[in-house]
SELUM-974252 format. One record per residue (C-alpha): residue number from 1; residue in three letters; x, y, z. Coordinates in nm, 2 decimals. Layout:
[NUM "ALA" [X Y Z]]
...
# end
This chain:
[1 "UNK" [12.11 10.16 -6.88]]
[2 "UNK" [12.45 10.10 -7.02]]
[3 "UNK" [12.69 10.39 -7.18]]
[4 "UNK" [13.03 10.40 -7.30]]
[5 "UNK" [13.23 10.70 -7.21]]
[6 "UNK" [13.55 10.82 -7.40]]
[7 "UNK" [13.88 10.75 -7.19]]
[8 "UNK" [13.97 11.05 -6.96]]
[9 "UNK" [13.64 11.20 -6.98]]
[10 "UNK" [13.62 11.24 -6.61]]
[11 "UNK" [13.95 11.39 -6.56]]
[12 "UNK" [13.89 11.63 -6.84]]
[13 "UNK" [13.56 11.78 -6.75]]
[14 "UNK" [13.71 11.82 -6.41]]
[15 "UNK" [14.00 11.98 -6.55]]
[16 "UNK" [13.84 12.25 -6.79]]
[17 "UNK" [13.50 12.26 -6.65]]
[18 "UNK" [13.38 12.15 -6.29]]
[19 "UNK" [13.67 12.30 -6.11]]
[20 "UNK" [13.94 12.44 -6.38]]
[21 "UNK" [14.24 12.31 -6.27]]
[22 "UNK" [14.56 12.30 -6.48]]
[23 "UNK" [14.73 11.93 -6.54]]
[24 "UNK" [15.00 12.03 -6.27]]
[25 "UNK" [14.73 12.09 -6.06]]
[26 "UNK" [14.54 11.85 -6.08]]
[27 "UNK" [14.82 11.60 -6.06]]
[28 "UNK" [14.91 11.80 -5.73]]
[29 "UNK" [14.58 11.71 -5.58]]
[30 "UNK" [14.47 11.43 -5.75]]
[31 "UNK" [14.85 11.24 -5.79]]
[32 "UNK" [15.01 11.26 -6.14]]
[33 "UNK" [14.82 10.91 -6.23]]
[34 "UNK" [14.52 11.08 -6.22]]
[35 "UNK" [14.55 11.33 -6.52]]
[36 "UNK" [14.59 11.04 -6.74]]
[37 "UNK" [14.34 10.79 -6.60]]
[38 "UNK" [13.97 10.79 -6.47]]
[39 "UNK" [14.00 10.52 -6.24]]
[40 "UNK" [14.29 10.64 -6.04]]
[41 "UNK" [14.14 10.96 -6.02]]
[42 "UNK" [13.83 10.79 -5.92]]
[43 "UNK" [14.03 10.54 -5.73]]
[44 "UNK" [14.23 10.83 -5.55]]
[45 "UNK" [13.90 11.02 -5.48]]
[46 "UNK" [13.70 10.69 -5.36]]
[47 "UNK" [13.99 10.57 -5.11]]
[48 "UNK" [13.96 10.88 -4.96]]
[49 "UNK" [13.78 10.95 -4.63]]
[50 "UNK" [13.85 11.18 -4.33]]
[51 "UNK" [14.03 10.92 -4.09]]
[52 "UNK" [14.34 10.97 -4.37]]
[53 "UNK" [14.37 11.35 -4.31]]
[54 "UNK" [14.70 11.47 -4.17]]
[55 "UNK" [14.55 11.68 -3.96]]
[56 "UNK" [14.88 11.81 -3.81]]
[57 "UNK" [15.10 11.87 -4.07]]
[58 "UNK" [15.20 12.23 -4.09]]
[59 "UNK" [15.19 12.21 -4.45]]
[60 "UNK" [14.96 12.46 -4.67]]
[61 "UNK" [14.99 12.21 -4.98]]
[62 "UNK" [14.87 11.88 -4.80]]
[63 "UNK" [14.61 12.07 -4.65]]
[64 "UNK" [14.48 12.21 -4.99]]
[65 "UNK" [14.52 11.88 -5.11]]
[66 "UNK" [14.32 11.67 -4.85]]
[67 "UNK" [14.07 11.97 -4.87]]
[68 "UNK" [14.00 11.88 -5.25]]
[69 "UNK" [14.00 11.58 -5.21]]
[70 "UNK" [13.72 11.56 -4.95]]
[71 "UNK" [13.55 11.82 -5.13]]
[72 "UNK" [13.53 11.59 -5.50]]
[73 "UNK" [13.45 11.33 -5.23]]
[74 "UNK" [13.18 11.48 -5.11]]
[75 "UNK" [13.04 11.54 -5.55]]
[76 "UNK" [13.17 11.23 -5.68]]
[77 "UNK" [13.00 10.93 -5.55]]
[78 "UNK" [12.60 10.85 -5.64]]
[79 "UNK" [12.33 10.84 -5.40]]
[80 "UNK" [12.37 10.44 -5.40]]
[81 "UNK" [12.70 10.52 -5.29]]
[82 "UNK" [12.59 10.53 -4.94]]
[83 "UNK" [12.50 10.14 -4.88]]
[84 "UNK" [12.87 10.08 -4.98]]
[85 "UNK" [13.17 10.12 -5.28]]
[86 "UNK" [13.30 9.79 -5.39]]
[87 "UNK" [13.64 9.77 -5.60]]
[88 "UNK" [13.53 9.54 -5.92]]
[89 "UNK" [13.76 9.39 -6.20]]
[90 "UNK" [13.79 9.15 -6.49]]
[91 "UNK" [14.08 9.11 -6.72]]
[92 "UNK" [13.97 9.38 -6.92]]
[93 "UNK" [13.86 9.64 -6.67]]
[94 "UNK" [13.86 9.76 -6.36]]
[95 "UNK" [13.62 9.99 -6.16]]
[96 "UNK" [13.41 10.03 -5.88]]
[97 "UNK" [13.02 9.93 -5.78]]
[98 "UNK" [12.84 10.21 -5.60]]
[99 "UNK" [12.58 10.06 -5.41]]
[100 "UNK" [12.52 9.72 -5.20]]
[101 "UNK" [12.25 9.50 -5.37]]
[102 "UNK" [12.13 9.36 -5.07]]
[103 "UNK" [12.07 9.71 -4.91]]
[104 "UNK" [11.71 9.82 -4.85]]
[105 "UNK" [11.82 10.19 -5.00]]
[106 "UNK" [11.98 9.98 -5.36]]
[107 "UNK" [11.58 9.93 -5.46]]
[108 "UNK" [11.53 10.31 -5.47]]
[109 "UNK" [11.86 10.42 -5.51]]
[110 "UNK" [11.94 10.20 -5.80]]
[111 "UNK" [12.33 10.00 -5.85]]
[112 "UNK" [12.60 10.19 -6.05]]
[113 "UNK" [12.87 10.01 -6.19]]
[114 "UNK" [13.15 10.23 -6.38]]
[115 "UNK" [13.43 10.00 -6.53]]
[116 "UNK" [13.74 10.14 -6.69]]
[117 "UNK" [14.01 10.01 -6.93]]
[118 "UNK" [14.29 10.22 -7.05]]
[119 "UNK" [14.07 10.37 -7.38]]
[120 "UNK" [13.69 10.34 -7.28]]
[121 "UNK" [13.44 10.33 -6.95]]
[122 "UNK" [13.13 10.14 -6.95]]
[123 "UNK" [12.89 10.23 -6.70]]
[124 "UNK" [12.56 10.02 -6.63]]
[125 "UNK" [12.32 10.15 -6.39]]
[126 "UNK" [12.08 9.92 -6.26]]
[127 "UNK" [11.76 10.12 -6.16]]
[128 "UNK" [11.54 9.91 -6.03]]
[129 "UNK" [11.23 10.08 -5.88]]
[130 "UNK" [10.97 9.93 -6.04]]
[131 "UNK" [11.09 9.63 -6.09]]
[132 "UNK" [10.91 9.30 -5.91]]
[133 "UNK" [11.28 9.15 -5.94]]
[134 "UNK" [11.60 9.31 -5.78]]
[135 "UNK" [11.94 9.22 -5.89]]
[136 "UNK" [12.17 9.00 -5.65]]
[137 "UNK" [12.54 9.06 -5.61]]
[138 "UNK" [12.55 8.73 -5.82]]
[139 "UNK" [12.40 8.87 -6.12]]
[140 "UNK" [12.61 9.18 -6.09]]
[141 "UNK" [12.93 8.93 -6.08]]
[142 "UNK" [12.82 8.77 -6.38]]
[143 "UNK" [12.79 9.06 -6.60]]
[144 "UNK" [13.13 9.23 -6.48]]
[145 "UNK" [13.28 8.87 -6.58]]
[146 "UNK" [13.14 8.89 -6.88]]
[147 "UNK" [13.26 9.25 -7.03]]
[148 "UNK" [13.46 9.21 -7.25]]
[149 "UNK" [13.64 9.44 -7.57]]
[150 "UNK" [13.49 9.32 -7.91]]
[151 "UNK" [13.74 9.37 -8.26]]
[152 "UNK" [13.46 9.45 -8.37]]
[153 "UNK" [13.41 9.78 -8.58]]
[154 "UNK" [13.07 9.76 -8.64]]
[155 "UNK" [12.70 9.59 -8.58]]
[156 "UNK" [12.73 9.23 -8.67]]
[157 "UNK" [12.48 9.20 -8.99]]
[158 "UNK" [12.42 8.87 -9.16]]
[159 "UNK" [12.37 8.86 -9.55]]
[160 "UNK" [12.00 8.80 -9.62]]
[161 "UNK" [11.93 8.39 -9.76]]
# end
């Protein structure tokens, strides 16, 4: 399954819906990158883990902040996320692969791959439970070579002869 997302849409929903947090806010938790661009806030949110707490700092703020953090880390990633995140680019975008192909779980848990370029995400999720072939890390190369932008506005249609 492949869909294209509008830029920001993550960062937005976050913002007004999931946890109603003003830009300065967010910026304050998530770094001021992140109210303009899904994949730092993804980036920012993925990177995280609980070896990078400052567990000593007598500071309120980067307490509050490593707390949301681990908290939207704890939400964000998929199921397939367990067997491993992967940092994936071409020269159009740049994202991150949830899930290790070669992982026992990746046959029930499926592959996500989210891509993002500064005014779209494409996502392609590779379910593959009842399928007799499973993708290979290969394959999953291939197609984020392949992504590319298209100037084109519309279906390609050919005049009938």
């Amino acid at each position: 399954m492949a869909t294209k997302c509008t830029p920001h849409e993550m960062a937005d929903e976050f913002m007004r819906g999931d946890i109603k947090m003003t830009p300065p806010a967010f910026a304050a938790a998530f770094g001021p990158e992140a109210v303009d661009s899904d994949y730092e806030f993804t980036k920012r949110v993925m990177e995280f883990s609980p070896d990078r707490m400052h567990h000593w700092s007598l500071g309120p703020p980067i307490h509050a902040q490593e707390q949301v953090l681990l908290i939207t880390k704890s939400i964000l990633p998929a199921k397939s996320a367990e067997s491993g995140i992967f940092n994936v680019h071409n020269d159009t975008y740049q994202g991150f692969q949830q899930g290790n192909p070669e992982a026992q779980s990746a046959k029930k848990d499926g592959i996500i791959l989210t891509l993002y370029a500064t005014d779209d995400t494409f996502e392609v999720v590779f379910a593959q439970k009842e399928s007799t072939h499973s993708i290979s890390q290969p394959e999953i190369n291939r197609i984020i070579q392949s992504l590319h932008r298209s100037e084109s506005k519309g279906p390609a249609v050919s005049a009938p002869h």
